[in-house]
mmCIF entry with sequence, helices, sheets and N, C-alpha, C, O atoms, coordinates in Angstrom:
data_MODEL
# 
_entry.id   MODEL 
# 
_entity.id                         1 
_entity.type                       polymer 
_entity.pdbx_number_of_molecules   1 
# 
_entity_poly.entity_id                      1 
_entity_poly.type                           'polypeptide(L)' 
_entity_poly.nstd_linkage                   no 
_entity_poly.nstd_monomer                   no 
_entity_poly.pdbx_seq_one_letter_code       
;(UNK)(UNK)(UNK)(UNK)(UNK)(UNK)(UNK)(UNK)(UNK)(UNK)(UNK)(UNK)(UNK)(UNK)(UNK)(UNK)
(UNK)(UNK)(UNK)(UNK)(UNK)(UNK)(UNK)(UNK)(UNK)(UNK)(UNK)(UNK)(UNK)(UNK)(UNK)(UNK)
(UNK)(UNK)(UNK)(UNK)(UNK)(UNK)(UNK)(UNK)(UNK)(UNK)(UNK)(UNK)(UNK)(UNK)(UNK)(UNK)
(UNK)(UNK)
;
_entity_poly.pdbx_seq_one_letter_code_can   XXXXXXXXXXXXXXXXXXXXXXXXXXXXXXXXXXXXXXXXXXXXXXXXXX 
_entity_poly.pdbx_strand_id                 A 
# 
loop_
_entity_poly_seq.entity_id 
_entity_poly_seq.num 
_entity_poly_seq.mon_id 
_entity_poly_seq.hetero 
1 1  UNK n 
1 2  UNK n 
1 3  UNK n 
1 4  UNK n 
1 5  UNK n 
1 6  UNK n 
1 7  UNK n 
1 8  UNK n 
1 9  UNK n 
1 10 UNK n 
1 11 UNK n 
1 12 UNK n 
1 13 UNK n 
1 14 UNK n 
1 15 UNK n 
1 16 UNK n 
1 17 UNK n 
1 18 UNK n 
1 19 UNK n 
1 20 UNK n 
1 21 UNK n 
1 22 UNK n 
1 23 UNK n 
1 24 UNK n 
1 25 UNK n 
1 26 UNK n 
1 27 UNK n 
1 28 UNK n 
1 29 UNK n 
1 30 UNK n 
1 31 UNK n 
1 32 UNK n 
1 33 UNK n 
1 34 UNK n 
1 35 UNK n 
1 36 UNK n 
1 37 UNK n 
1 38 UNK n 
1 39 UNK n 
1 40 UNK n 
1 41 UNK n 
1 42 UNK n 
1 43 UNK n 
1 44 UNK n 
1 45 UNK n 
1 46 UNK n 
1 47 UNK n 
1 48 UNK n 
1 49 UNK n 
1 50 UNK n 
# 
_struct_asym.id          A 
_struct_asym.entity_id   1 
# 
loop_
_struct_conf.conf_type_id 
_struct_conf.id 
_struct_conf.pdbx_PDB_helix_id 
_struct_conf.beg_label_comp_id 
_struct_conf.beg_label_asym_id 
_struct_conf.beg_label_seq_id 
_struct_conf.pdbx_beg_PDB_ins_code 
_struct_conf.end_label_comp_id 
_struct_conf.end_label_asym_id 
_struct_conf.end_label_seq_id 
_struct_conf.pdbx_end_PDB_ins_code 
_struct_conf.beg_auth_comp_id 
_struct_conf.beg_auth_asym_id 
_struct_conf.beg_auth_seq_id 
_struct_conf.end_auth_comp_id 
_struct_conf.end_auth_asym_id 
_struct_conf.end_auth_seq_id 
_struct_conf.pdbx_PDB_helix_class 
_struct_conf.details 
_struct_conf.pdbx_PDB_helix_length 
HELX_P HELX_P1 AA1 UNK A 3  ? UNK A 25 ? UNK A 3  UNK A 25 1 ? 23 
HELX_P HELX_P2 AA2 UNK A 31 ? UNK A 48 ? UNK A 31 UNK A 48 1 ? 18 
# 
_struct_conf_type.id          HELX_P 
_struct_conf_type.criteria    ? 
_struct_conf_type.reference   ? 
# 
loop_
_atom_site.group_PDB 
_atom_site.id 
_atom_site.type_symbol 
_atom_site.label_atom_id 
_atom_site.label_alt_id 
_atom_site.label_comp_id 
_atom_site.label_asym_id 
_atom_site.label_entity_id 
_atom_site.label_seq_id 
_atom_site.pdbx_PDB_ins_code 
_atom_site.Cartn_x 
_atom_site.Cartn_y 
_atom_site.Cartn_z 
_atom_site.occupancy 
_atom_site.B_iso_or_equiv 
_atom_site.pdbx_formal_charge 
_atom_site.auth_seq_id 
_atom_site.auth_comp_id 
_atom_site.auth_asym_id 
_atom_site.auth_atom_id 
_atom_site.pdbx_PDB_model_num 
ATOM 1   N N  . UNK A 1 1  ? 131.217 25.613 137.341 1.00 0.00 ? 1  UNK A N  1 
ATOM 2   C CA . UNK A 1 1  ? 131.495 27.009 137.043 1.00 0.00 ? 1  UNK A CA 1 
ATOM 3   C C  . UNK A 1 1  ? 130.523 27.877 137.841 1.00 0.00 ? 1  UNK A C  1 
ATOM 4   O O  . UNK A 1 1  ? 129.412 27.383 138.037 1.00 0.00 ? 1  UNK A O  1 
ATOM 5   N N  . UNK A 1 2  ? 130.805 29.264 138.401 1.00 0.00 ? 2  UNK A N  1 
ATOM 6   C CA . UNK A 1 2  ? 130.156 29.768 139.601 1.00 0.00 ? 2  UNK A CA 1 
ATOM 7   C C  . UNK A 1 2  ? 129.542 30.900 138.865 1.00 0.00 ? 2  UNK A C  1 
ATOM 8   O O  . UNK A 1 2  ? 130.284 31.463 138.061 1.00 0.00 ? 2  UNK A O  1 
ATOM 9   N N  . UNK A 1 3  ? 128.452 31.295 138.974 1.00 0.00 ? 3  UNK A N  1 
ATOM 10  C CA . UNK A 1 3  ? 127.861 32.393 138.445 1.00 0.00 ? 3  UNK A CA 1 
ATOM 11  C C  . UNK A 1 3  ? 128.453 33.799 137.925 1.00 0.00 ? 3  UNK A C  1 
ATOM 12  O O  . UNK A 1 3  ? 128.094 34.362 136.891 1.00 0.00 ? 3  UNK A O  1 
ATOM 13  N N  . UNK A 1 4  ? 129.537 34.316 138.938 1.00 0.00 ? 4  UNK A N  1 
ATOM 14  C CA . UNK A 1 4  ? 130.198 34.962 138.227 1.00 0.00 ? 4  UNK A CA 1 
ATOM 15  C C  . UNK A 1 4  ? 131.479 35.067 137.524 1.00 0.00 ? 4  UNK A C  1 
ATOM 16  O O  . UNK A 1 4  ? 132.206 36.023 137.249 1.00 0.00 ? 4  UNK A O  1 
ATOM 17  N N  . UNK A 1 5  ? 131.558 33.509 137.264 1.00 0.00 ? 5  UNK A N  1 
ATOM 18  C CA . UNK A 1 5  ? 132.602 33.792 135.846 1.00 0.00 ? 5  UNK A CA 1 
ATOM 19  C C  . UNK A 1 5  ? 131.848 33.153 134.957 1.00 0.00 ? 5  UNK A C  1 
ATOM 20  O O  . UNK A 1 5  ? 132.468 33.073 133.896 1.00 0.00 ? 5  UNK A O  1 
ATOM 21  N N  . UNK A 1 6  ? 130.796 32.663 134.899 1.00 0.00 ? 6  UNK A N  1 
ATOM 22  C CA . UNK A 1 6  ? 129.869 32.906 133.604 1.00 0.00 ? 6  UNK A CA 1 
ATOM 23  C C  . UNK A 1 6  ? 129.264 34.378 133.137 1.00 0.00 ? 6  UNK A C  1 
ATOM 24  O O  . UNK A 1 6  ? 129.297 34.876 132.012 1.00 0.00 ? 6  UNK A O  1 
ATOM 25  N N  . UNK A 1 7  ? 128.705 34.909 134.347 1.00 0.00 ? 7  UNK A N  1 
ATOM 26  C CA . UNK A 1 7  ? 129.019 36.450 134.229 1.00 0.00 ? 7  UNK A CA 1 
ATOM 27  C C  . UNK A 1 7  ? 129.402 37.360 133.604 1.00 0.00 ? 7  UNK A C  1 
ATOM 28  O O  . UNK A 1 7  ? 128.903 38.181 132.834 1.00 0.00 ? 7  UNK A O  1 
ATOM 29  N N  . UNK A 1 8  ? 130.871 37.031 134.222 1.00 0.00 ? 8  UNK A N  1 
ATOM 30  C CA . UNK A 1 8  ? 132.272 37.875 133.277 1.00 0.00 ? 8  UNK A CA 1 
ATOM 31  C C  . UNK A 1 8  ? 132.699 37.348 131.988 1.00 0.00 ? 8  UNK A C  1 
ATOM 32  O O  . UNK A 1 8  ? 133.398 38.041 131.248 1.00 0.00 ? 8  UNK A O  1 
ATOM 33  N N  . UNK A 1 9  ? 132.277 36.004 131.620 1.00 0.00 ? 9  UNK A N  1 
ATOM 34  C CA . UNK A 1 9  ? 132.267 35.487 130.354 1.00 0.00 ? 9  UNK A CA 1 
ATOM 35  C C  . UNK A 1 9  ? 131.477 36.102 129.115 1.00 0.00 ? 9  UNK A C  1 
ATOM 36  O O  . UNK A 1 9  ? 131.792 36.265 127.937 1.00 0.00 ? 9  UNK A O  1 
ATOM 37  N N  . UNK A 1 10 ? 130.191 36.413 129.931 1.00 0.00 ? 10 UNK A N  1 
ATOM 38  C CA . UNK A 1 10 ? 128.861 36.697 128.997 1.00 0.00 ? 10 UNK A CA 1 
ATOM 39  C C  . UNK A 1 10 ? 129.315 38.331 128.891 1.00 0.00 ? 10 UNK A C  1 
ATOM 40  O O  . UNK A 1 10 ? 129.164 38.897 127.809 1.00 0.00 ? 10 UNK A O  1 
ATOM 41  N N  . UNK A 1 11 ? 129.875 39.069 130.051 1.00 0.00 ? 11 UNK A N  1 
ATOM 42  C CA . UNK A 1 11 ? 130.041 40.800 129.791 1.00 0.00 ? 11 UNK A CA 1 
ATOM 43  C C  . UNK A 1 11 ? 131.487 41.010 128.575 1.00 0.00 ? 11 UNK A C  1 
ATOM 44  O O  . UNK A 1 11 ? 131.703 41.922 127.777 1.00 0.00 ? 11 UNK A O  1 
ATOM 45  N N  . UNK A 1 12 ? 132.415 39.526 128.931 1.00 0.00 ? 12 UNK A N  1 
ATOM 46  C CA . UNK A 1 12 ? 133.602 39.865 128.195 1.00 0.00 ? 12 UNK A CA 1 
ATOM 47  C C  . UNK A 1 12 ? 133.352 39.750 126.565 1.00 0.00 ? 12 UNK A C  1 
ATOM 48  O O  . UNK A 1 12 ? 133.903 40.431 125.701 1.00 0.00 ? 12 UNK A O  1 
ATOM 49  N N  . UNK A 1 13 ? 132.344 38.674 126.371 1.00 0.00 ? 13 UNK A N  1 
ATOM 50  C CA . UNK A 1 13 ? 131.525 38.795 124.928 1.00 0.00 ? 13 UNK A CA 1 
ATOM 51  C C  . UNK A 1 13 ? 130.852 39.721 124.991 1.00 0.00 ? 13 UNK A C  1 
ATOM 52  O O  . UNK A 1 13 ? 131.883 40.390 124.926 1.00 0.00 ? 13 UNK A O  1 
ATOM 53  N N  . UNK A 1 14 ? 130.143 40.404 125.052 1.00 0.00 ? 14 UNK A N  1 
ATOM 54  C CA . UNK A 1 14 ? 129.459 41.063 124.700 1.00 0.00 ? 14 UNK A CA 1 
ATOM 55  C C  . UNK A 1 14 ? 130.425 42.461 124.403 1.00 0.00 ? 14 UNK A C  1 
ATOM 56  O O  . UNK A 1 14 ? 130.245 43.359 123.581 1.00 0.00 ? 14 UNK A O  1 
ATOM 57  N N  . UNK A 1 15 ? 131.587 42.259 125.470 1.00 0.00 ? 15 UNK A N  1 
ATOM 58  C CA . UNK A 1 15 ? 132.335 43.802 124.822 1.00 0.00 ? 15 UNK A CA 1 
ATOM 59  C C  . UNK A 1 15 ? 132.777 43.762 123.751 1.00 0.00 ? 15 UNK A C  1 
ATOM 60  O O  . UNK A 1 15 ? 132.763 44.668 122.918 1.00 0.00 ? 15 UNK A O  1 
ATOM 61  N N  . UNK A 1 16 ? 133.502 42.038 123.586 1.00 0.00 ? 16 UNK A N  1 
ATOM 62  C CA . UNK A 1 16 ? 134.124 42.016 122.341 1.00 0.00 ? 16 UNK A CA 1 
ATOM 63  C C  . UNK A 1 16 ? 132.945 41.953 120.678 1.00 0.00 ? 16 UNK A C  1 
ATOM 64  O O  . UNK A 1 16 ? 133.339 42.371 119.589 1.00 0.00 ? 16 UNK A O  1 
ATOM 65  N N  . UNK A 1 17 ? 131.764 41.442 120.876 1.00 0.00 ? 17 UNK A N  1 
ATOM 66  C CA . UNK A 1 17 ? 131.124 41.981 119.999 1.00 0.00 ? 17 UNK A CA 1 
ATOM 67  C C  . UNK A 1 17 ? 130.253 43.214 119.850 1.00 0.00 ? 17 UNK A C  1 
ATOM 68  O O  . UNK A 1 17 ? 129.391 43.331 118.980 1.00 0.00 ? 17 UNK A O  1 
ATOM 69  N N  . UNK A 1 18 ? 130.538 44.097 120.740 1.00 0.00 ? 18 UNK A N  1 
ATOM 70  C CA . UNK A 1 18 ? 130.085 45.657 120.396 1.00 0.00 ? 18 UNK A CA 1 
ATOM 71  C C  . UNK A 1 18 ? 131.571 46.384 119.684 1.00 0.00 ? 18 UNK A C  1 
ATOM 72  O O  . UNK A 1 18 ? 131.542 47.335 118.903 1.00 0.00 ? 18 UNK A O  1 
ATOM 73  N N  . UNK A 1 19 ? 132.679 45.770 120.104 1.00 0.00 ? 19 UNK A N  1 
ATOM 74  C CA . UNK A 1 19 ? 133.997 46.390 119.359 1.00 0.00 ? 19 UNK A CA 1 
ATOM 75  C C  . UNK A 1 19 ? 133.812 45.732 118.008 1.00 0.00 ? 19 UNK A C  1 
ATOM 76  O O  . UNK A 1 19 ? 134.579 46.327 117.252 1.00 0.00 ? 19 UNK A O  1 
ATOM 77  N N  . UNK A 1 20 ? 133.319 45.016 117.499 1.00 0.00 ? 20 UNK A N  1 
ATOM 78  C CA . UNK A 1 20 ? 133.280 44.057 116.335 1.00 0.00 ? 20 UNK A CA 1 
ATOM 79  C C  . UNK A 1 20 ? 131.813 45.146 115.443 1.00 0.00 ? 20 UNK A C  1 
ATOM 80  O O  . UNK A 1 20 ? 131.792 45.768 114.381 1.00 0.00 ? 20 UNK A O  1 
ATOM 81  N N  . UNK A 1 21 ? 131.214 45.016 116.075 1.00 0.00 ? 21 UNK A N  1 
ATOM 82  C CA . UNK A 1 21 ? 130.098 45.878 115.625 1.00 0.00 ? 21 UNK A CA 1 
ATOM 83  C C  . UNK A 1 21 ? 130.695 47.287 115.502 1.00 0.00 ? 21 UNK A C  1 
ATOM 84  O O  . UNK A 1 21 ? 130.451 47.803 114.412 1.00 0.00 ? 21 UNK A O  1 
ATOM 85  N N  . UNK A 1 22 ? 131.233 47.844 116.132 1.00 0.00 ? 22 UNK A N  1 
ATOM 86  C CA . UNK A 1 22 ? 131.709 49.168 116.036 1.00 0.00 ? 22 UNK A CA 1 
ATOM 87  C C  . UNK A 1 22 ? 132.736 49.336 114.968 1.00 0.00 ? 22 UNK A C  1 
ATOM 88  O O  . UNK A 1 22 ? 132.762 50.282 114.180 1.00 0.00 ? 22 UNK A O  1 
ATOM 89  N N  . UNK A 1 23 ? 133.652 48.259 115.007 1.00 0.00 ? 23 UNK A N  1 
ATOM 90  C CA . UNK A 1 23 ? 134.361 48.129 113.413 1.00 0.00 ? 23 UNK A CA 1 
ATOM 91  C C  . UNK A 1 23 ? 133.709 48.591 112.015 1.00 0.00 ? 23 UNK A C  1 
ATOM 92  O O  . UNK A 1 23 ? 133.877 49.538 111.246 1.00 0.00 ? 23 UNK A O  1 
ATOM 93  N N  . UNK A 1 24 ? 132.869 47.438 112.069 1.00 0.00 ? 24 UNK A N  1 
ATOM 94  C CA . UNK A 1 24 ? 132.157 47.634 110.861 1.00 0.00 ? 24 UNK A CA 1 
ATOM 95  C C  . UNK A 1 24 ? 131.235 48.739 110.482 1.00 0.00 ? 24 UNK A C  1 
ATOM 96  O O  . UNK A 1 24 ? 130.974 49.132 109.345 1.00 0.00 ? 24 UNK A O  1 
ATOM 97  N N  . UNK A 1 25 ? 130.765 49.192 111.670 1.00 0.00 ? 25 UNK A N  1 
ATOM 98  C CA . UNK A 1 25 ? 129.781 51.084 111.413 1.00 0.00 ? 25 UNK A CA 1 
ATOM 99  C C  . UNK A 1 25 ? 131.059 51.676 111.021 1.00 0.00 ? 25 UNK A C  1 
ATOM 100 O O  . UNK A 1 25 ? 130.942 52.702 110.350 1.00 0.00 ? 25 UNK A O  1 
ATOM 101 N N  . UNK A 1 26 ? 131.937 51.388 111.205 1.00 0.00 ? 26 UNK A N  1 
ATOM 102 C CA . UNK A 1 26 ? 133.163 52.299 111.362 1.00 0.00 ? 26 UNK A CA 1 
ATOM 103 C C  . UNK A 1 26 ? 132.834 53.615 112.847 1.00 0.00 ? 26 UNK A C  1 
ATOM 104 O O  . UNK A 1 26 ? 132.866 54.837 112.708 1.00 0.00 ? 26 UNK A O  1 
ATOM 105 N N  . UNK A 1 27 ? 132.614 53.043 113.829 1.00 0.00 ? 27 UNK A N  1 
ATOM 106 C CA . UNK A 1 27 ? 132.414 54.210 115.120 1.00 0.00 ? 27 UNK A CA 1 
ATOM 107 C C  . UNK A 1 27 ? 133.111 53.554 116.190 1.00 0.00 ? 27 UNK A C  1 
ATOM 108 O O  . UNK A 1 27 ? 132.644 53.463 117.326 1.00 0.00 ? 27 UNK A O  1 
ATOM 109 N N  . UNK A 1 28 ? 134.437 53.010 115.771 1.00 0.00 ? 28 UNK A N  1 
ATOM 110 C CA . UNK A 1 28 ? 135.295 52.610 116.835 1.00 0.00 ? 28 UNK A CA 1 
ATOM 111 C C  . UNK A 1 28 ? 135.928 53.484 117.677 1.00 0.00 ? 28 UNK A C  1 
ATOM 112 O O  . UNK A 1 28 ? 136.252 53.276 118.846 1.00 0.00 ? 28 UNK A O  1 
ATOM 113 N N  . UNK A 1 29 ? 136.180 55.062 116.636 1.00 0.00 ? 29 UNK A N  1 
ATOM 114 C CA . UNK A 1 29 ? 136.845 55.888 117.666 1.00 0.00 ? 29 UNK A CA 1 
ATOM 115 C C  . UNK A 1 29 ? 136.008 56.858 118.657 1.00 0.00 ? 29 UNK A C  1 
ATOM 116 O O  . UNK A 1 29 ? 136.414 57.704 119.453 1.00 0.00 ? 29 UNK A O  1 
ATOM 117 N N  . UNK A 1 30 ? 134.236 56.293 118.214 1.00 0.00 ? 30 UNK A N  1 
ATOM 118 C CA . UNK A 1 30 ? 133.806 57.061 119.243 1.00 0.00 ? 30 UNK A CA 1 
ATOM 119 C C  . UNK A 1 30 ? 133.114 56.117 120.337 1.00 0.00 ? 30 UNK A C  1 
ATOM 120 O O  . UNK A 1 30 ? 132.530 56.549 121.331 1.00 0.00 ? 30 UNK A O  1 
ATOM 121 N N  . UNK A 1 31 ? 133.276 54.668 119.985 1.00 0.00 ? 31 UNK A N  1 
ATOM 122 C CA . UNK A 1 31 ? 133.414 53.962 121.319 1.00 0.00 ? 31 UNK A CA 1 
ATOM 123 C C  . UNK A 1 31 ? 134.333 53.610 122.071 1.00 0.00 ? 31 UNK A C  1 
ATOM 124 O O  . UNK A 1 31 ? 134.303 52.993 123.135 1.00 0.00 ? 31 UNK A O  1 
ATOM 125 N N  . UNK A 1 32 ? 135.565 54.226 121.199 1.00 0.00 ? 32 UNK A N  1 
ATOM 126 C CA . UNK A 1 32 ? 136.847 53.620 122.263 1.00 0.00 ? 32 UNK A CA 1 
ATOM 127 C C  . UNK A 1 32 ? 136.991 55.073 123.203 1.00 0.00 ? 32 UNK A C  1 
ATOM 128 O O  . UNK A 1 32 ? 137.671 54.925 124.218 1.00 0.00 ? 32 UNK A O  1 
ATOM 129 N N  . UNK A 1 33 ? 136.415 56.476 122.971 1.00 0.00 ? 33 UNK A N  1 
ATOM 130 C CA . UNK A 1 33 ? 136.046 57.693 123.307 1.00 0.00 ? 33 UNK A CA 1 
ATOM 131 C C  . UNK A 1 33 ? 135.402 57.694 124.842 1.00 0.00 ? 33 UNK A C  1 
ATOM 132 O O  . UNK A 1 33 ? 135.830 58.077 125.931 1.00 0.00 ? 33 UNK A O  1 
ATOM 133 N N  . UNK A 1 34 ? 134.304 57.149 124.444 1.00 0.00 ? 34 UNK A N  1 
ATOM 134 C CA . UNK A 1 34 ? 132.890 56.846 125.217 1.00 0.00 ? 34 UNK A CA 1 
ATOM 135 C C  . UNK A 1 34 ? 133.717 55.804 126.229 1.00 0.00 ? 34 UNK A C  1 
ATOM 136 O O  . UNK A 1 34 ? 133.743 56.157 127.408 1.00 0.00 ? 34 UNK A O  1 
ATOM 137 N N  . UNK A 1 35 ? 134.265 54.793 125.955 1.00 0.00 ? 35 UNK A N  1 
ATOM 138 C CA . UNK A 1 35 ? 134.812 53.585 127.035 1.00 0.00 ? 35 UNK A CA 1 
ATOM 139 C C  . UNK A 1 35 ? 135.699 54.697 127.963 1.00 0.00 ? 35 UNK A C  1 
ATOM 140 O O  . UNK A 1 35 ? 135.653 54.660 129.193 1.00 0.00 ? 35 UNK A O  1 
ATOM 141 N N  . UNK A 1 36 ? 136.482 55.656 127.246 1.00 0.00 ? 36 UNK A N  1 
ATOM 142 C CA . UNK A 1 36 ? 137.941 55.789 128.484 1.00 0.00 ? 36 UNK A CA 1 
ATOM 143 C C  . UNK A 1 36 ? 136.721 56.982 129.317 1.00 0.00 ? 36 UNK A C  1 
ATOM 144 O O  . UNK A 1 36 ? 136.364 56.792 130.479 1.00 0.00 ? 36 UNK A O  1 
ATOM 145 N N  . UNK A 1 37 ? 136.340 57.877 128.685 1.00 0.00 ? 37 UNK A N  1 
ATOM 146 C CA . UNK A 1 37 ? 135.467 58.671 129.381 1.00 0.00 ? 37 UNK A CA 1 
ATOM 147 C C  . UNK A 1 37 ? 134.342 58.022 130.422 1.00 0.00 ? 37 UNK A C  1 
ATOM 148 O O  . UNK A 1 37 ? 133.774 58.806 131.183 1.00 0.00 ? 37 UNK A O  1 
ATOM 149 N N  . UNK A 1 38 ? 134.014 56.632 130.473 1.00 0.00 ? 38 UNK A N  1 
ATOM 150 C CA . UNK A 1 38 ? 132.768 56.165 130.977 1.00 0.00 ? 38 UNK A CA 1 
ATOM 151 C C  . UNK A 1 38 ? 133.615 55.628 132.222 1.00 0.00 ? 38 UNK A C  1 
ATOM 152 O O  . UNK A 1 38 ? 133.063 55.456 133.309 1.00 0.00 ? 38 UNK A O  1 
ATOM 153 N N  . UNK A 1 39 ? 135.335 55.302 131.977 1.00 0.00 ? 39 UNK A N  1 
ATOM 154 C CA . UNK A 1 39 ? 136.131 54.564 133.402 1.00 0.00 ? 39 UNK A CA 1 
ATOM 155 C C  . UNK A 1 39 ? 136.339 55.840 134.035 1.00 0.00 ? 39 UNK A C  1 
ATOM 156 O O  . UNK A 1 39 ? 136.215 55.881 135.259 1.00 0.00 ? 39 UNK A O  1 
ATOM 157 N N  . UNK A 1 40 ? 136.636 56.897 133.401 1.00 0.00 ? 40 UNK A N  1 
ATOM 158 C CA . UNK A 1 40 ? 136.868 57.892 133.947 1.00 0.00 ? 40 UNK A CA 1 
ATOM 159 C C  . UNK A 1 40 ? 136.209 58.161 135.322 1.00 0.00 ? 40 UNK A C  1 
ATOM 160 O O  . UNK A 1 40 ? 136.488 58.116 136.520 1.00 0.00 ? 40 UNK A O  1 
ATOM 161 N N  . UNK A 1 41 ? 134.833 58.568 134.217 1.00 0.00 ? 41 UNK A N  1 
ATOM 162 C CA . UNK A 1 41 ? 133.947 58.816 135.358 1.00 0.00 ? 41 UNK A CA 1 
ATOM 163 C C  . UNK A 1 41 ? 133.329 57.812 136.384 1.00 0.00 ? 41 UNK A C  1 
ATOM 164 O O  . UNK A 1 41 ? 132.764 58.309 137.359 1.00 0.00 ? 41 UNK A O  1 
ATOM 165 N N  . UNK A 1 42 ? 133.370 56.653 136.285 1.00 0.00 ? 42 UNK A N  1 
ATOM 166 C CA . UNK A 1 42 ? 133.380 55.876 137.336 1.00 0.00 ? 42 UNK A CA 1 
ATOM 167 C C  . UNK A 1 42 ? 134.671 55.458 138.527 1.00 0.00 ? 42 UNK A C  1 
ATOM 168 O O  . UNK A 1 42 ? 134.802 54.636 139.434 1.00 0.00 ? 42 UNK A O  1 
ATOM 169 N N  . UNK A 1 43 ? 135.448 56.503 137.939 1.00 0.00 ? 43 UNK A N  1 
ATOM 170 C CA . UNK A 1 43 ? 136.430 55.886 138.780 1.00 0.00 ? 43 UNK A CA 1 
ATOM 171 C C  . UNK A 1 43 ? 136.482 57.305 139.925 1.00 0.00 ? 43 UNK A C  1 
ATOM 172 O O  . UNK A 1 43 ? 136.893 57.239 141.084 1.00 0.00 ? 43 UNK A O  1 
ATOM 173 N N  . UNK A 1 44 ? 135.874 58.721 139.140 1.00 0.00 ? 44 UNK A N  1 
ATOM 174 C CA . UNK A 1 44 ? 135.173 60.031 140.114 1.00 0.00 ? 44 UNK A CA 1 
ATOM 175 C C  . UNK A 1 44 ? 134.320 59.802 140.752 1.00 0.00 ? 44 UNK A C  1 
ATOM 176 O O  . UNK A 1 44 ? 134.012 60.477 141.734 1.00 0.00 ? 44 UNK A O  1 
ATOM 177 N N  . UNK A 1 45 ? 133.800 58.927 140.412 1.00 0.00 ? 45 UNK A N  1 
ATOM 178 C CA . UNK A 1 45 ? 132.374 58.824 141.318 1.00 0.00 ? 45 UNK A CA 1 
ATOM 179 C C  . UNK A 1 45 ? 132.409 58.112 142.363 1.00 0.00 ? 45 UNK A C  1 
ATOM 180 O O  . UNK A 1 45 ? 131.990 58.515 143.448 1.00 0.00 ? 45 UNK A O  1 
ATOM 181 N N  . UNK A 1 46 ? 133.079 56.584 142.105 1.00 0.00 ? 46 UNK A N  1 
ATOM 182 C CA . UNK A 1 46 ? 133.743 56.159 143.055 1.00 0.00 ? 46 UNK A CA 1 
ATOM 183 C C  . UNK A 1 46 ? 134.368 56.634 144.523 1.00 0.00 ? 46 UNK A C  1 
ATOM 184 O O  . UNK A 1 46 ? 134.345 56.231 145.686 1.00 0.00 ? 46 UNK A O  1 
ATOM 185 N N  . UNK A 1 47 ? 134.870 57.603 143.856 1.00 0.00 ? 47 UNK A N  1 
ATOM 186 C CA . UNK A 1 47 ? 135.834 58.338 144.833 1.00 0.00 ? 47 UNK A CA 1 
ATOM 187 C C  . UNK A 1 47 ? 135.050 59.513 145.929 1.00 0.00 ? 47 UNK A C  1 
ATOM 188 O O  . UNK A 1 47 ? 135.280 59.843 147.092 1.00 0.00 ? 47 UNK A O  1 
ATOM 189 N N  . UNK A 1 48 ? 134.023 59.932 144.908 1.00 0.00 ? 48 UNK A N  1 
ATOM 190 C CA . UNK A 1 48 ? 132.910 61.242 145.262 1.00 0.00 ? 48 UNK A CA 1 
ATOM 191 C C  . UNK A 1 48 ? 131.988 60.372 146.403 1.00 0.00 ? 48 UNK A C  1 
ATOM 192 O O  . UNK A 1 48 ? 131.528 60.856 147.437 1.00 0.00 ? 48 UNK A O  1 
ATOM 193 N N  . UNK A 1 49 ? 131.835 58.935 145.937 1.00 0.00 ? 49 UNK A N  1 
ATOM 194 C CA . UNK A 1 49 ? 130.594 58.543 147.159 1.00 0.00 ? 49 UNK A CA 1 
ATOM 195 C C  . UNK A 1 49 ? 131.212 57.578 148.269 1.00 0.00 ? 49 UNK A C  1 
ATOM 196 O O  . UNK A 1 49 ? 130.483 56.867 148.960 1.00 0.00 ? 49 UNK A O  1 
ATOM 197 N N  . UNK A 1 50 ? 132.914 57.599 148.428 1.00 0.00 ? 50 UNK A N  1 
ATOM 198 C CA . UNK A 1 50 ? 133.153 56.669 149.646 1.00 0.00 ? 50 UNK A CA 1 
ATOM 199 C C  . UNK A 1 50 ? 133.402 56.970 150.985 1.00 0.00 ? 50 UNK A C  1 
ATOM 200 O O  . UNK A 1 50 ? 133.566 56.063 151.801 1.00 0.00 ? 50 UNK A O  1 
# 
């Protein structure tokens, strides 16, 4: 297994237990908020520095 799909293994857990954690605070709708706003802006910025 090559470093980065252990990688993407370890980032894909970790999202799925901050959504698990966010359940239970009950602050899912302001991390599912924070997620579309955070692609957003990476996907401007992207664009702003190529």
């Amino acid at each position: 297994m090559s470093i980065s799909k252990i990688r993407t293994l370890l980032y894909g857990t970790a999202k799925l237990l901050g959504d698990i954690n966010a359940v239970r605070r009950g602050t899912i709708g302001k991390r599912i908020g924070k997620r579309i706003v955070g692609k957003f802006m990476g996907r401007l910025l992207g664009k702003f520095f190529k």
